[in-house]
C-alpha positions as CSV (number, residue, x, y, z in Angstrom):
1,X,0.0,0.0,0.0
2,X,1.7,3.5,-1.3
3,X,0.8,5.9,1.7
4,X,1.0,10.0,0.7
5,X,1.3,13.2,2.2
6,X,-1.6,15.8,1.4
7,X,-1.3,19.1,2.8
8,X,-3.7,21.5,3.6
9,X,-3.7,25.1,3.8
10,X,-7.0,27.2,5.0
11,X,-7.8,27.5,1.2
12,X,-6.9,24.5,-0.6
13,X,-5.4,20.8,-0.3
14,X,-2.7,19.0,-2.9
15,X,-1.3,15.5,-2.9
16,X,2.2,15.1,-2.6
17,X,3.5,12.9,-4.8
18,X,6.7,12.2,-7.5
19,X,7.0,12.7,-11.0
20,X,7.6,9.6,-11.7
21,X,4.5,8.3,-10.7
22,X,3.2,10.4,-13.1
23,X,5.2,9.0,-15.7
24,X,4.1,5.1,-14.6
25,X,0.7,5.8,-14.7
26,X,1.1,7.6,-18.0
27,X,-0.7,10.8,-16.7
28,X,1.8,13.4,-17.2
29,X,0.1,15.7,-19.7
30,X,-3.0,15.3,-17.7
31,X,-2.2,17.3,-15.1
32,X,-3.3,20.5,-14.9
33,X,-1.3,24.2,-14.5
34,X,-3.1,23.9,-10.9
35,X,-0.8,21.6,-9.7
36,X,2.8,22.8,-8.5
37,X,6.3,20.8,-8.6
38,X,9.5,21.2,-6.7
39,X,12.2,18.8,-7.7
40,X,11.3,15.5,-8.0
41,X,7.7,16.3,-6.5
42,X,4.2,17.1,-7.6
43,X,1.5,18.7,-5.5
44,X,-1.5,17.7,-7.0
45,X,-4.1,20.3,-6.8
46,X,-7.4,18.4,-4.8
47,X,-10.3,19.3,-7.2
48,X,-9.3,17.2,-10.2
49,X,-5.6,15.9,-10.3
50,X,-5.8,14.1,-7.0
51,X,-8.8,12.6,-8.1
52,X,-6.9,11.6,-11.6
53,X,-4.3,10.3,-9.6
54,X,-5.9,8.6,-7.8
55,X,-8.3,7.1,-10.1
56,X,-5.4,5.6,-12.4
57,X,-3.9,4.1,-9.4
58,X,-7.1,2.1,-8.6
59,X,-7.6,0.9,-12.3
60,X,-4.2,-1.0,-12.0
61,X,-5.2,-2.3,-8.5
62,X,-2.9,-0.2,-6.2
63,X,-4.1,0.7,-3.2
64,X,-3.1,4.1,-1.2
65,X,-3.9,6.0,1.9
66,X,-3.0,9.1,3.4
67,X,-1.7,11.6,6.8
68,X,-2.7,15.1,6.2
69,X,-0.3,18.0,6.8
70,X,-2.2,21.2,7.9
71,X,-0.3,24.6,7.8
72,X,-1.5,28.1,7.7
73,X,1.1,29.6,5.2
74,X,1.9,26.4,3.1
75,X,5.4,27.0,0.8
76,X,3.6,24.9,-1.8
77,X,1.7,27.8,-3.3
78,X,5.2,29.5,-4.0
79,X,6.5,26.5,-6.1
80,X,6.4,26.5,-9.9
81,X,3.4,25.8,-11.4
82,X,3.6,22.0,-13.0
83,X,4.6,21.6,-16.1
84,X,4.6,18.2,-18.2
């Protein structure tokens, strides 16, 4: 079972997870300019790319759960947007 981050702020939630997932579950160019990276990571944006994530991962039988981060001033909305 994967297990993943997602942080919250007051305003919005993303899904911490690596680019290379991405690339597995051949959803990189699905992912929308919502989402933000930094390094190796992707923050999915939780209105529709956490729930694409997530959906590809359960076609192909993976299971996941999560821990949820909580800050008031997250650094994750001052990361680059994503890009493909």
């Amino acid at each position: 079972m994967d297990k993943y981050t997602f942080h919250t702020d007051p305003g919005h939630g993303w899904l911490e997870v690596t680019r290379a997932e991405l690339i597995e579950l051949g959803i990189t160019n699905q992912i929308s300019q919502y989402s933000y990276q930094k390094g190796k990571l992707v923050f999915l944006e939780e209105d529709c790319d956490t729930a694409r994530f997530l959906n590809a991962k359960s076609e192909i039988g993976q299971t996941f759960s999560f821990r949820e981060v909580h800050l008031e001033n997250t650094p994750i909305r001052n990361y680059s947007q994503y890009t493909a």
